[in-house]
RODO-2510 file (C-alpha; in nm, 4 decimals, decimal comma):
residues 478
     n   res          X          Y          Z
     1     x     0,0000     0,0000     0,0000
     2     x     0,1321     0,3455    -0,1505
     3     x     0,1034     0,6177     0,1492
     4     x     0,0956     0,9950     0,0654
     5     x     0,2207     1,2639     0,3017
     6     x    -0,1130     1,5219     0,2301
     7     x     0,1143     1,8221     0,3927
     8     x     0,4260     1,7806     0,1988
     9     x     0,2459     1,7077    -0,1302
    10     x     0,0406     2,0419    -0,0609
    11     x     0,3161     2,1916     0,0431
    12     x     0,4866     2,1031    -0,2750
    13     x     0,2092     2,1817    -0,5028
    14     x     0,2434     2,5276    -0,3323
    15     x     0,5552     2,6191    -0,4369
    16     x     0,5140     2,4840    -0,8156
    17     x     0,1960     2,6971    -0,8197
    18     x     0,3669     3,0289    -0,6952
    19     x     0,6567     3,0246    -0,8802
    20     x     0,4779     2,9494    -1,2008
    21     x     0,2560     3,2392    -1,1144
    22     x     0,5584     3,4397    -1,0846
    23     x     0,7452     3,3197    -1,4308
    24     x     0,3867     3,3923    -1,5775
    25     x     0,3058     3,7318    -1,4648
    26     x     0,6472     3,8463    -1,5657
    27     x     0,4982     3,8186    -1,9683
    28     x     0,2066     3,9229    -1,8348
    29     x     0,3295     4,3192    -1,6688
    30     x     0,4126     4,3581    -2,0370
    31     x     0,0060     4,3390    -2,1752
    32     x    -0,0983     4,6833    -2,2140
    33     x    -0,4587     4,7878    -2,0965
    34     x    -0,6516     4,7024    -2,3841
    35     x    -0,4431     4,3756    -2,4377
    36     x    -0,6400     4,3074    -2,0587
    37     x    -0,9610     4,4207    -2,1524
    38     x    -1,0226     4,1668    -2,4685
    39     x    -0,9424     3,9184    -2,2636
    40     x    -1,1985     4,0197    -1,9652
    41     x    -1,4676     4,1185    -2,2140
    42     x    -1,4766     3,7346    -2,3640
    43     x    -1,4691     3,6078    -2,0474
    44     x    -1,7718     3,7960    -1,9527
    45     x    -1,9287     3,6700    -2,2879
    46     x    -1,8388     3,3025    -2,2523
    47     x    -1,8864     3,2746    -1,8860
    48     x    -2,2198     3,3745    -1,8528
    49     x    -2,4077     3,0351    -2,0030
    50     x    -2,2009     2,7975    -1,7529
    51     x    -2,3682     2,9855    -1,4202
    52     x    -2,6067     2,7581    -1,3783
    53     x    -2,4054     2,4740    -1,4152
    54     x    -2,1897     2,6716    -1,1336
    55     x    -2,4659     2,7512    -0,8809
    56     x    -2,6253     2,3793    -0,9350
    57     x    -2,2849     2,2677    -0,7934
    58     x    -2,2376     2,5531    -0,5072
    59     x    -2,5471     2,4662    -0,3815
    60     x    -2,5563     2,1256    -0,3954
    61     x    -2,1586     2,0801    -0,2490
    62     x    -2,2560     2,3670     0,0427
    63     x    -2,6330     2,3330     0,0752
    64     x    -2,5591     2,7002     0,1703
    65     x    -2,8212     2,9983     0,0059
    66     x    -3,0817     3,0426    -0,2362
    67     x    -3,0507     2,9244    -0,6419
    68     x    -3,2506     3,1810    -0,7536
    69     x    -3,1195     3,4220    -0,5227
    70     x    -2,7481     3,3942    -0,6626
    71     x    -2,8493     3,3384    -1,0499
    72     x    -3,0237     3,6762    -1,0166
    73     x    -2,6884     3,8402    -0,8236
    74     x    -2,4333     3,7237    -1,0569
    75     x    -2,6290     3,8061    -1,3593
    76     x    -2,7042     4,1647    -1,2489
    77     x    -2,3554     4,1874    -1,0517
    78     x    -2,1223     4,1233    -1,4050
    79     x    -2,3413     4,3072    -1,5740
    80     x    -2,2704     4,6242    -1,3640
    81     x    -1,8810     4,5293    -1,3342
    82     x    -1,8659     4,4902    -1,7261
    83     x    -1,9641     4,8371    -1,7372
    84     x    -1,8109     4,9879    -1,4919
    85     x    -1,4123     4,8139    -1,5954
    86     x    -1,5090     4,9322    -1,9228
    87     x    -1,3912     5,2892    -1,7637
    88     x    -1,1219     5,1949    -1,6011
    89     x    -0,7332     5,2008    -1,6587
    90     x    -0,5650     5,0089    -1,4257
    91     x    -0,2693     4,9434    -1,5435
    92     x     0,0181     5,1392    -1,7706
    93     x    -0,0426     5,5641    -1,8600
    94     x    -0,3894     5,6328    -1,6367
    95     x    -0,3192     6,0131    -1,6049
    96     x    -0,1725     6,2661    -1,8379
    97     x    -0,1520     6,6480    -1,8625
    98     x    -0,2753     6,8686    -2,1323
    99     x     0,0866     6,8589    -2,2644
   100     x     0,0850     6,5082    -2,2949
   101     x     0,3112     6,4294    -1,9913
   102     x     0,2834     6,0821    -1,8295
   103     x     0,1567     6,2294    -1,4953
   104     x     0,0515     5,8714    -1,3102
   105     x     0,1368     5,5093    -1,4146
   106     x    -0,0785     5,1957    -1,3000
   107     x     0,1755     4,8757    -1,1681
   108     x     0,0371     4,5140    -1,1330
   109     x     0,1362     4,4076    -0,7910
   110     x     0,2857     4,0794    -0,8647
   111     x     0,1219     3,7467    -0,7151
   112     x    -0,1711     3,7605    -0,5363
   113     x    -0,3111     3,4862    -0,3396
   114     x    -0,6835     3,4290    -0,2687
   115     x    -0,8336     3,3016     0,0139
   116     x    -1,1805     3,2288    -0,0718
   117     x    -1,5296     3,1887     0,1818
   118     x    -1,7507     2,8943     0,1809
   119     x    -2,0203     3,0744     0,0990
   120     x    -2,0716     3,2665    -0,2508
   121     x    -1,8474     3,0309    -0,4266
   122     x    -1,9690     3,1007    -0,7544
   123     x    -1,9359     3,4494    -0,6999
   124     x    -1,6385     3,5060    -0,5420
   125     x    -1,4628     3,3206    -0,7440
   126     x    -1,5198     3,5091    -1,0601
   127     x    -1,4858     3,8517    -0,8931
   128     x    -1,1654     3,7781    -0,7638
   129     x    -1,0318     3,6158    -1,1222
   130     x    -1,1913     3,9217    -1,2948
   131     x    -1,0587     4,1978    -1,1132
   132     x    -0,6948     4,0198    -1,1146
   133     x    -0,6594     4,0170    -1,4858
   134     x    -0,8652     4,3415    -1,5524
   135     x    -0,5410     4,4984    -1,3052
   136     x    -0,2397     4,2410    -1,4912
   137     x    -0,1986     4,0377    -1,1910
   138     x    -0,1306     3,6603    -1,1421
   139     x    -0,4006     3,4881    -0,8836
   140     x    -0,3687     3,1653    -0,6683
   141     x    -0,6596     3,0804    -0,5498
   142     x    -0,7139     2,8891    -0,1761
   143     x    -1,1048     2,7080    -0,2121
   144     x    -1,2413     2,6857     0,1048
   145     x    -1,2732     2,3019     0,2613
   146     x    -1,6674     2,3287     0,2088
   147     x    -1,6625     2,4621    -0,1591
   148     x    -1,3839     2,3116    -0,3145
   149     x    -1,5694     2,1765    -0,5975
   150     x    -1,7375     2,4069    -0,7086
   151     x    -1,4014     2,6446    -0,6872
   152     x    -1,2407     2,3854    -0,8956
   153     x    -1,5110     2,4187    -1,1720
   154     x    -1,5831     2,7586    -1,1774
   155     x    -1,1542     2,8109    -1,1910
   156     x    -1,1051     2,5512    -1,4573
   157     x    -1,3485     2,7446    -1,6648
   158     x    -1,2433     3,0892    -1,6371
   159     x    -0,8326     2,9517    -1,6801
   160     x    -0,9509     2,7946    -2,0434
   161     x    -1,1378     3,0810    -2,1266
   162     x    -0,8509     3,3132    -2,1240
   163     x    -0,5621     3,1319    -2,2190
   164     x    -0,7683     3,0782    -2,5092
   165     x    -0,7461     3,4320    -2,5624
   166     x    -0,4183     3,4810    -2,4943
   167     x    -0,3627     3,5431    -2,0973
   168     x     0,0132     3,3566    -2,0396
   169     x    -0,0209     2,9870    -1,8686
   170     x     0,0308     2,9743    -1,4945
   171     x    -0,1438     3,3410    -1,4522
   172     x    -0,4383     3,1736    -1,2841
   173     x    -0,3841     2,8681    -1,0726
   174     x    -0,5904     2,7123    -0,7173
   175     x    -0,4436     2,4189    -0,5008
   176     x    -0,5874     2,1361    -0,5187
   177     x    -0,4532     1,9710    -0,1813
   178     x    -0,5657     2,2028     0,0468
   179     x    -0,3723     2,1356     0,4199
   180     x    -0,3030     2,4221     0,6568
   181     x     0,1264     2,4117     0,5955
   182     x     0,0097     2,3982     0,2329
   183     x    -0,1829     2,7083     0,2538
   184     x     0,0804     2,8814     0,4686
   185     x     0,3635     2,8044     0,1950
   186     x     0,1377     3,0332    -0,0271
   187     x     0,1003     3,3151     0,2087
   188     x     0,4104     3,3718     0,3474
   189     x     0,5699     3,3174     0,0076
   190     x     0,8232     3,5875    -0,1158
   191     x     0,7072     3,5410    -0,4344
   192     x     0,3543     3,6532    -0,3276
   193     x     0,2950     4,0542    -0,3592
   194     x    -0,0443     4,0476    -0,1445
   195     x    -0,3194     3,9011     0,0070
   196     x    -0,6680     3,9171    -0,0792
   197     x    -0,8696     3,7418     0,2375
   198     x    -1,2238     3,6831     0,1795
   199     x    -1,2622     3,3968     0,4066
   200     x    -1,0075     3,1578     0,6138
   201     x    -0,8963     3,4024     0,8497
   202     x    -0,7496     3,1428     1,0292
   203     x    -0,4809     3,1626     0,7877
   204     x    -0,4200     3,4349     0,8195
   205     x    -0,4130     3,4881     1,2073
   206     x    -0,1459     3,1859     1,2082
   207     x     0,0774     3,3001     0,9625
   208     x     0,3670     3,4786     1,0062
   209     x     0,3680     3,7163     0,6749
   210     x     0,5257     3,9977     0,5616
   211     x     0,2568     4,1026     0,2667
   212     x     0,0209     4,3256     0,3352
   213     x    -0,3401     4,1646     0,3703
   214     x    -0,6729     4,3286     0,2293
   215     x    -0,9493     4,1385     0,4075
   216     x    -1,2903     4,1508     0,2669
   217     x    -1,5535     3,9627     0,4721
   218     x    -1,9504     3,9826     0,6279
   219     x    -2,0026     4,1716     0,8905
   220     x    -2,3090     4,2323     1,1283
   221     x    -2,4766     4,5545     0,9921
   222     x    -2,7000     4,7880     1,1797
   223     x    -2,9843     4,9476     1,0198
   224     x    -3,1788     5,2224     1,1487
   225     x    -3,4666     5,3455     1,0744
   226     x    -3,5758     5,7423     1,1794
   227     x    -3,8938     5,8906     1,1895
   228     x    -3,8390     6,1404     0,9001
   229     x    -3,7893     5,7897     0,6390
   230     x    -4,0212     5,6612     0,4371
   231     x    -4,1167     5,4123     0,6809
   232     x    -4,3019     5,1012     0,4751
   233     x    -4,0339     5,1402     0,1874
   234     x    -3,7236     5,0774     0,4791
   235     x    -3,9073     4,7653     0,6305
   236     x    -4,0098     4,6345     0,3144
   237     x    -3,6315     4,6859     0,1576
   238     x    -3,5339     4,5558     0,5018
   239     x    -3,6887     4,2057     0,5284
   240     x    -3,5891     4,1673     0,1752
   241     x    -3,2465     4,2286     0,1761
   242     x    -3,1544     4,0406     0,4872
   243     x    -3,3508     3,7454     0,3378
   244     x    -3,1826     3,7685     0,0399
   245     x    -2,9982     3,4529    -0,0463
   246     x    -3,0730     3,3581     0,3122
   247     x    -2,8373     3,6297     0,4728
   248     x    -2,4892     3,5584     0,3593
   249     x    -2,4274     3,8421     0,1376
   250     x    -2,1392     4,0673     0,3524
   251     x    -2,3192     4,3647     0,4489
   252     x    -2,6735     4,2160     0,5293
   253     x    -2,8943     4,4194     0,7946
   254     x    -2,8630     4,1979     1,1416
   255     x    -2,9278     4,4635     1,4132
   256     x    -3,2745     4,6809     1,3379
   257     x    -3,2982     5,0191     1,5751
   258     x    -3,5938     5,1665     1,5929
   259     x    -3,7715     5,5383     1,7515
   260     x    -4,0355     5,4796     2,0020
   261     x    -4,2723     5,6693     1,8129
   262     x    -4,2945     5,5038     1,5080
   263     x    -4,2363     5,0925     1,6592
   264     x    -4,5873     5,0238     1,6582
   265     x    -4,5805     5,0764     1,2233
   266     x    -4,2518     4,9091     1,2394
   267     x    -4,3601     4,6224     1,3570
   268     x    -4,6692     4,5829     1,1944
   269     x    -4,5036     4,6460     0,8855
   270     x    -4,2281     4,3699     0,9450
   271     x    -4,4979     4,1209     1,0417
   272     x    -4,6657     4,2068     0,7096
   273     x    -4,3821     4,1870     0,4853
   274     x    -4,2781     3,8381     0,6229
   275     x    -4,1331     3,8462     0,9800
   276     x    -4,1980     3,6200     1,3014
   277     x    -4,1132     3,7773     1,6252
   278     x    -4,0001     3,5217     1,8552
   279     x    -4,1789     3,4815     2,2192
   280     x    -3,9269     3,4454     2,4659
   281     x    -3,9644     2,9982     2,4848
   282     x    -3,9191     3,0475     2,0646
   283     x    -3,6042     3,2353     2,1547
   284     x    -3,4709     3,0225     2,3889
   285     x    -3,5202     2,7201     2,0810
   286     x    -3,3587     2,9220     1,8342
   287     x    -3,0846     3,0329     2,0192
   288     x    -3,0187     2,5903     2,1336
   289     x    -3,0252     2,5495     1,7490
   290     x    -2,7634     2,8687     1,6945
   291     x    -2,5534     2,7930     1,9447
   292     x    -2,3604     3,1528     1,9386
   293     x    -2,0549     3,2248     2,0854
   294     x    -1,7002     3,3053     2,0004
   295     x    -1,8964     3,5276     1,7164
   296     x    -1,9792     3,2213     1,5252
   297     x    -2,2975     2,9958     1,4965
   298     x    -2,3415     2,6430     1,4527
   299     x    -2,2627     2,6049     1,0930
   300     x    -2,5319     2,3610     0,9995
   301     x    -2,7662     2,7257     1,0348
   302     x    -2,5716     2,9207     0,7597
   303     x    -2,7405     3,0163     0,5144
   304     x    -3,0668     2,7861     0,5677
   305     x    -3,3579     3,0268     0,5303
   306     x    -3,5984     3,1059     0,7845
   307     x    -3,8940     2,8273     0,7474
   308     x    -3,5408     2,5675     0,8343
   309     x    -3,4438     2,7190     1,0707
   310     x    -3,8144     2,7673     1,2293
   311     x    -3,8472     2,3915     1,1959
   312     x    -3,5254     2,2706     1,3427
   313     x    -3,5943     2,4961     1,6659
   314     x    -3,9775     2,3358     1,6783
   315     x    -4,1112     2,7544     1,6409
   316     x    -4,4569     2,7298     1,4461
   317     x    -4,4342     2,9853     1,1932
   318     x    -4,6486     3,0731     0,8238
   319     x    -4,5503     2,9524     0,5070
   320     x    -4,4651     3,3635     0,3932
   321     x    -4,2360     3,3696     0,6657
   322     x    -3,8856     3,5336     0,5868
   323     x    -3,6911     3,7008     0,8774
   324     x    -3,7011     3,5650     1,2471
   325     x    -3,6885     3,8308     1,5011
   326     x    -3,5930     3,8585     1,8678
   327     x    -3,7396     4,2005     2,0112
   328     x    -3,4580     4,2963     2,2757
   329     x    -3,4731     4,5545     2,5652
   330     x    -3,1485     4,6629     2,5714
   331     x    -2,7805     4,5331     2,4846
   332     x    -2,5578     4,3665     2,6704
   333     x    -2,2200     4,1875     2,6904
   334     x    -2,3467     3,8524     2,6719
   335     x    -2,6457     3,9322     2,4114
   336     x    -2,6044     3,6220     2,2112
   337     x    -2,7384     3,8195     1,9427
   338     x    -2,4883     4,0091     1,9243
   339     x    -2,3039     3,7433     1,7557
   340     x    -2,2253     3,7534     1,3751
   341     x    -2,5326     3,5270     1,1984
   342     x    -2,5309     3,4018     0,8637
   343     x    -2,8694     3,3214     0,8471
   344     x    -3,2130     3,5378     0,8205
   345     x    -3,2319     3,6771     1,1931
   346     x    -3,2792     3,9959     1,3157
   347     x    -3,2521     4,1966     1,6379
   348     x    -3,4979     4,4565     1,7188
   349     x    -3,4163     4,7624     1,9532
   350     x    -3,5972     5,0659     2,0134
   351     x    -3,4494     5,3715     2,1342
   352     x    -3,6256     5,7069     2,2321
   353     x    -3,4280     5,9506     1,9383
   354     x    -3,1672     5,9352     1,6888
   355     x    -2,9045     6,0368     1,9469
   356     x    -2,9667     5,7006     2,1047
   357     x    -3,0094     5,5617     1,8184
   358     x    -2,6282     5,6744     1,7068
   359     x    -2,4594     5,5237     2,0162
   360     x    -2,6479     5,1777     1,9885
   361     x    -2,5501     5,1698     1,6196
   362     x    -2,1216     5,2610     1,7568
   363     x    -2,2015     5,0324     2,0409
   364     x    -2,3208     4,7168     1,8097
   365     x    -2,0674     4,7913     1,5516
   366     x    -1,7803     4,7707     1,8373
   367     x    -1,9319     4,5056     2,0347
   368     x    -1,7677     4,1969     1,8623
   369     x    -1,5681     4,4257     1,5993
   370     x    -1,7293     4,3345     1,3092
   371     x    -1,8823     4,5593     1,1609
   372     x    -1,7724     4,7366     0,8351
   373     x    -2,1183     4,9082     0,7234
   374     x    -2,3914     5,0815     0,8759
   375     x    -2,7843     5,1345     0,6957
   376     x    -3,0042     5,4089     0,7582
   377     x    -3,3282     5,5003     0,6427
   378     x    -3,4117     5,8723     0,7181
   379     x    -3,5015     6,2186     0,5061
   380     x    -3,3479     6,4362     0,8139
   381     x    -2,9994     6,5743     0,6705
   382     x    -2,9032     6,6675     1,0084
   383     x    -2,9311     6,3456     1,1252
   384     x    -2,7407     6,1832     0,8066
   385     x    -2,4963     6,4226     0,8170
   386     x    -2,4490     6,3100     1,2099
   387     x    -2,4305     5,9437     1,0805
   388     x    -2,1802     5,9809     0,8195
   389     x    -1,9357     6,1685     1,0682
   390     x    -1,9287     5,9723     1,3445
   391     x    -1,9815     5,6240     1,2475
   392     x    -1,6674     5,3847     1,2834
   393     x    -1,7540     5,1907     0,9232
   394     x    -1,6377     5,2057     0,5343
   395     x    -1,9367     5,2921     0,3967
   396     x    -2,3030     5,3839     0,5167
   397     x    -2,5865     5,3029     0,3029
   398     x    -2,8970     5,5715     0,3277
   399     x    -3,2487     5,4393     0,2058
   400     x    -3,1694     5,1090     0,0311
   401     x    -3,1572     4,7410     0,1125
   402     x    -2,7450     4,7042     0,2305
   403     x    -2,7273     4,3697     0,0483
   404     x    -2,7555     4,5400    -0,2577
   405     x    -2,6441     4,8517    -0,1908
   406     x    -2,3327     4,7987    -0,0248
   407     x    -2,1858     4,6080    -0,3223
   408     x    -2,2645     4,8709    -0,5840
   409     x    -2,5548     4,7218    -0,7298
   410     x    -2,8413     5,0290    -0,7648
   411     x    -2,5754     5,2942    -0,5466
   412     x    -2,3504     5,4851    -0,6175
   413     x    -2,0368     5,2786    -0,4227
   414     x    -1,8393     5,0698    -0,6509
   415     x    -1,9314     4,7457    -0,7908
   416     x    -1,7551     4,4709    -0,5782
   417     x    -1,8266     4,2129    -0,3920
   418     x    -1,5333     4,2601    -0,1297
   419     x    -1,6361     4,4777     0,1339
   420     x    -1,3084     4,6130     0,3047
   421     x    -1,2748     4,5194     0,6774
   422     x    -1,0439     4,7567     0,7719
   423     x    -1,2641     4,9559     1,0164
   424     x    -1,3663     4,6308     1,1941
   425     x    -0,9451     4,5836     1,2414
   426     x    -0,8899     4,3665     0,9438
   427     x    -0,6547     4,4502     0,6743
   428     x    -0,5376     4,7631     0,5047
   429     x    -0,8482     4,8620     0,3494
   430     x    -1,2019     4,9992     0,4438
   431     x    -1,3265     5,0526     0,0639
   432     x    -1,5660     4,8295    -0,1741
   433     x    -1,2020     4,6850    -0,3390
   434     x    -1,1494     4,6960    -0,7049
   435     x    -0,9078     4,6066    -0,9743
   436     x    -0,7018     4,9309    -0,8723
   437     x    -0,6775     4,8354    -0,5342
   438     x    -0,5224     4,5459    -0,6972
   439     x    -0,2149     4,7777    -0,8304
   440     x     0,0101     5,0916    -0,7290
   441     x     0,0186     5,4009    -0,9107
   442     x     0,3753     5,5043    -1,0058
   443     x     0,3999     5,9202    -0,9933
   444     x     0,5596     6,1166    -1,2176
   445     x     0,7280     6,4697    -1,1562
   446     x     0,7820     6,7060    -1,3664
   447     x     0,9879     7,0559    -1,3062
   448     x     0,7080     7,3174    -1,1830
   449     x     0,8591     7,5868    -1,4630
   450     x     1,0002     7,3290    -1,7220
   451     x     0,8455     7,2518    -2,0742
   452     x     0,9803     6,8996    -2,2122
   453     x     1,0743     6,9644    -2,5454
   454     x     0,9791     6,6865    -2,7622
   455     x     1,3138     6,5494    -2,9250
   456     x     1,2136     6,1978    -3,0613
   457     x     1,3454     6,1584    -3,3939
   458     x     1,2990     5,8120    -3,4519
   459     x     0,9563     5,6902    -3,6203
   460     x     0,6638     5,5310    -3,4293
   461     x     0,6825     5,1826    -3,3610
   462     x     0,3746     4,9533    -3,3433
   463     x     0,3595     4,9242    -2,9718
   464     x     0,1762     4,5447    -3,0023
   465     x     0,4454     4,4708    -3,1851
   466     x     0,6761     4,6193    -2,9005
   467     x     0,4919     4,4252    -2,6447
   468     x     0,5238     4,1169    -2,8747
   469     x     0,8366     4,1237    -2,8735
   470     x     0,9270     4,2104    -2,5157
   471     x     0,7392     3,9055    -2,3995
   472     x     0,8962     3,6767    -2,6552
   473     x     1,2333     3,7795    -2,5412
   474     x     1,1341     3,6855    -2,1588
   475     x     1,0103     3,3605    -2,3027
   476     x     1,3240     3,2632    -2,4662
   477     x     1,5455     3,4224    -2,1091
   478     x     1,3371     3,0696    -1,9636
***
């Protein structure tokens, strides 16, 4: 009997998959912008039939989310990032003067590995492979344990799709033998420029790196709503978008705050629209099935929707039923609700003004440090103007379901589906990150008085030609 060592074969398939990104995104600094952009516009036209075969697998392998729910995201969601990289120069001459002076230069960072969720497979995935070649970098991706599979197929398909079209071989690779030393060899590689952590943060805690780290996660977002908003449009955008694809989208609503004098509509409104406030014996049930501490839940309740999760904690609930709410009188250190949840459930808290209102919202977003985006629903400008200055998040989302809002979708934040963490004390960034935040921008001076006289006397030369042959030269340097 044949016995395999699962740490030093990751370990090894590590190494082979770094340094081929590296060999690999040396031809490919030398692709101009446009060279980039035909290769991310075909992917966008060949990917887009193979989604269902995608989601079919996500859901079946994590048993995580809604079908629908996703195929409607992702649709919509590369739709609006088509259009919106269409605009953008990432990488080479992004800024000149009216003189014609390179003024700012856009640089590929290197390697960049990937350390993808369970949840959102599908999704992630092709973000993260998107926005790496839109911005000339070469991506390893790390699946997640519980979505390997679908990882696998969603990577194999987007790696065929633009070699085809001429990305270099090795630019896009994901291990296969996925072991904690494994996945450490890939972080703490010199070879590797960054790290882009939307799940595993394990990993990350445990390693001893040098690179710096944008981390892009969920987060347990408070919304409030203030007596000025438009009160049955907030609850109905609301209940939708924290039962949207059963709650694990990163910025959905999980704390609702509430004035005193407009709880009575509130809650009417909530039950209306498809939410079951819990009595205090159903809370007690739910909270046995949850299980939450150490800011996580039982995993079994991710992303199950609320009828499941109804059932499995023996509450009685209708068949229209989409949010399960605990009505709580104040907040406190032990509030198990308090907790992170990945699943449709909801916290209500009233609170006499906005003032109060504004220190629950800093109070729940400190609590367990994870919060990276606040929601409110008002018409006051006072009191939005109050919000945006004194909240501790990366973005704030006024009079629109977060879910959607938060990753560009229908708002006018950019289209992404990584929601910086910074503000909740995890990595370098607090933005909605994009292709650019996948480069640096080189500056160029000029003298403040100084004209550069143009002296080139030798005649244009076809600059895909130039690239041509600048890459063939590195290939034949192998």
């Amino acid at each position: 009997m044949q016995y395999v060592d699962e740490d030093l074969l990751s370990i090894q398939e590590a190494r082979i998959l770094v340094e081929t990104a590296r060999d690999a995104q040396h031809l490919l600094k030398e692709y101009e912008q446009k060279n980039l952009d035909k290769i991310v516009n075909q992917l966008f036209k060949e990917i887009e039939p193979e989604i269902s075969r995608f989601l079919a697998s996500e859901i079946e392998e994590t048993n995580m989310g809604k079908y629908n729910d996703k195929q409607q995201l992702i649709v919509e969601l590369m739709k609006a990032l088509s259009e919106e990289l269409d605009q953008q120069v990432c990488v080479g001459n992004s800024v000149e003067d009216s003189a014609g002076n390179i003024l700012q230069v856009g640089v590929p960072l290197g390697v960049i590995p990937v350390l993808l969720p369970a949840e959102n497979a599908t999704l992630n995935t092709l973000y993260s492979l998107t926005i790496g070649i839109k911005s000339g970098n070469a991506m390893v991706l790390i699946p997640h344990g519980k979505s390997q599979k679908t990882t696998q197929l969603v990577f194999q398909k987007v790696k065929e799709i633009c070699e085809r079209n001429g990305l270099p071989k090795g630019c896009l690779a994901c291990i296969r033998s996925v072991t904690e030393n494994g996945v450490k060899e890939i972080v703490t590689s010199p070879h590797s420029s960054m790290i882009l952590a939307i799940g595993n943060q394990n990993y990350i805690n445990a390693a001893n790196y040098q690179q710096p780290v944008i981390y892009g996660g969920s987060g347990a977002t408070p919304v409030f709503i203030e007596r000025s908003a438009e009160v049955k449009k907030a609850v109905k955008a609301i209940v939708d978008s924290r039962s949207y694809d059963c709650g694990l989208l990163p910025a959905a609503e999980q704390y609702l705050i509430v004035e005193d004098v407009i709880a009575s509509e509130v809650r009417t409104l909530l039950q209306e629209y498809g939410a079951h406030f819990l009595s205090k014996e159903e809370e007690e049930n739910l909270l046995a099935l949850l299980q939450p501490k150490n800011n996580q839940i039982n995993p079994t309740c991710v992303g199950k929707d609320a009828k499941w999760l109804a059932k499995e904690a023996n509450i009685c609930v209708t068949s229209t039923t989409k949010v399960l709410v605990s009505e709580q009188a104040y907040m406190h250190d032990e509030d198990p609700f308090a907790n992170e949840m990945k699943c449709p459930v909801l916290a209500f808290y009233l609170e006499p003004d906005w003032m109060h209102a504004c220190e629950k919202s800093i109070r729940l977003l400190k609590e367990k440090n994870n919060g990276h985006t606040l929601a409110i629903h008002s018409h006051n400008k006072s009191v939005l103007r109050e919000f945006a200055l004194k909240k501790p998040v990366g973005r704030m989302i006024v009079n629109a379901p977060a879910t959607r809002a938060s990753i560009g979708l229908e708002s006018t934040l950019p289209v992404s589906v990584i929601l910086g963490g910074f503000t909740a004390g995890k990595g370098i960034s607090a933005k909605n990150i994009t292709a650019k935040d996948l480069t640096y921008i080189r500056e160029i001076s000029y003298p403040l008085d100084g004209i550069i006289e143009d002296r080139t006397n030798e005649p244009d030369v076809n600059i895909e030609t130039a690239a041509l042959e600048k890459i063939l030269q590195k290939i034949m340097e192998k």
